[in-house]
Structures are given as structure tokens and as C-alpha cells.
N, C-alpha and C positions, 0 to 999 in steps of 0.2 A: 070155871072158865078163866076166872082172873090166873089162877095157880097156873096154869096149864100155859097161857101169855106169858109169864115170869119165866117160867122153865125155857119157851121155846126164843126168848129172849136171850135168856145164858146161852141156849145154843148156837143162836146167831150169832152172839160175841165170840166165843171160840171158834165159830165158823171162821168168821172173820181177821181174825187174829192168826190161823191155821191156813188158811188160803192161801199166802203169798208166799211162804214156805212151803209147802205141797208142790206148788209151780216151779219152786224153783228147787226141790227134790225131781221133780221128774224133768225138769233141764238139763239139771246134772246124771241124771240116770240115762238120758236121752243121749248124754256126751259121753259119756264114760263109763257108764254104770250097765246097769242089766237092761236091757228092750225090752224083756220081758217085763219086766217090774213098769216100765216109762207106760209102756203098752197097756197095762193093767190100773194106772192112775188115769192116761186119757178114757177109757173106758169109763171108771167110775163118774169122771165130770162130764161125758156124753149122758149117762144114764141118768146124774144128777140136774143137767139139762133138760132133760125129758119131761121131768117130775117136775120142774119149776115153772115149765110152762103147760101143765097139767095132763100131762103122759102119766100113764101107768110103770111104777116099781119098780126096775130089771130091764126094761124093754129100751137101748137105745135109740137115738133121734133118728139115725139111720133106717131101721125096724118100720119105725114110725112112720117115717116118710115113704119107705117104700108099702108101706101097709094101706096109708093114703092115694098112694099114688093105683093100685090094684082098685082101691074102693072109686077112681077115677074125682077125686078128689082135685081142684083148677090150682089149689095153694102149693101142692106135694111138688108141682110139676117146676117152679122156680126153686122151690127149697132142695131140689134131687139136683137139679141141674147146679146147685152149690155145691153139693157135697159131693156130687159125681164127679166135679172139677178137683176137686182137693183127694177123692180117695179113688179113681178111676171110673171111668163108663160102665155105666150097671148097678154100681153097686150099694144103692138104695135097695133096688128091685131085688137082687141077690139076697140081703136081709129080712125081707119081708115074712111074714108068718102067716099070712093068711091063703 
């Protein structure tokens, strides 16, 4: 248990240390670079969003929300209407998998 703390302690610190350049790779990718690539780092920190606040694997916040929001879920409904504002009308609900 203690090993397994050490380990995911180093990984924090690389996390850590790896963050602020990540941001600002897909800044620069986002200005200049490939959409493709900018598109596929916001992805990853949606997904790794998910998982932080106890989301399953793969599945982004979007996913999520619109999968709460089906299961009529009272939280999904302020949290869609965030993200519906930033990524258009629907498109939690769009996302959904259930």
C-alpha cells in the first residue's frame, strides 16, 4: 500500500510538472498547429476530468452529463446548461450512451 502511495506520488509530480506545458502545447496547437492534435489534448483533460471526479475511464464529462441528465438526474441539468453554453444546445444530450 505504502509502495503503491510512493509510485502514484511520482506520478503526481510529473503530472504536475507536465501540466503547464500540455496547456500550453495545445495553445500553441490551438493557434497554429494541428485542431486535430489541440482537439485530441482537450479530449484527454475532459476525460481526465471525469475520472477525477469519479467518472468512469474513457467516458467524457459531456457523456456524463448527458447520461445524468436521461437518468433525470436535478445536478446534470445546471451542469448541461454549462457546457451547452460553451459547446452548443443539445450537446450533453447528443453524447449520452444510455
Amino acid at each position: 500500500m505504502v509502495k503503491l502511495r510512493i509510485k502514484l506520488f511520482g506520478l503526481w509530480l510529473l503530472c504536475t510538472i507536465a501540466a503547464p506545458l500540455l496547456v500550453l502545447a495545445m495553445f500553441i496547437q490551438m493557434l497554429l498547429g494541428s485542431e486535430v492534435r489541440a482537439t485530441s489534448v482537450a479530449l484527454a483533460y475532459d476525460v481526465c476530468g471525469n475520472v477525477a471526479m469519479g467518472g468512469k475511464y474513457g467516458v467524457t464529462v459531456s457523456e456524463q452529463v448527458g447520461n445524468a441528465l436521461k437518468r433525470g438526474r436535478q445536478w446534470a441539468k445546471i451542469s448541461a446548461w454549462v457546457i451547452d453554453g460553451l459547446m452548443g444546445q443539445g450537446h450533453c444530450l447528443s453524447k449520452a450512451t444510455i
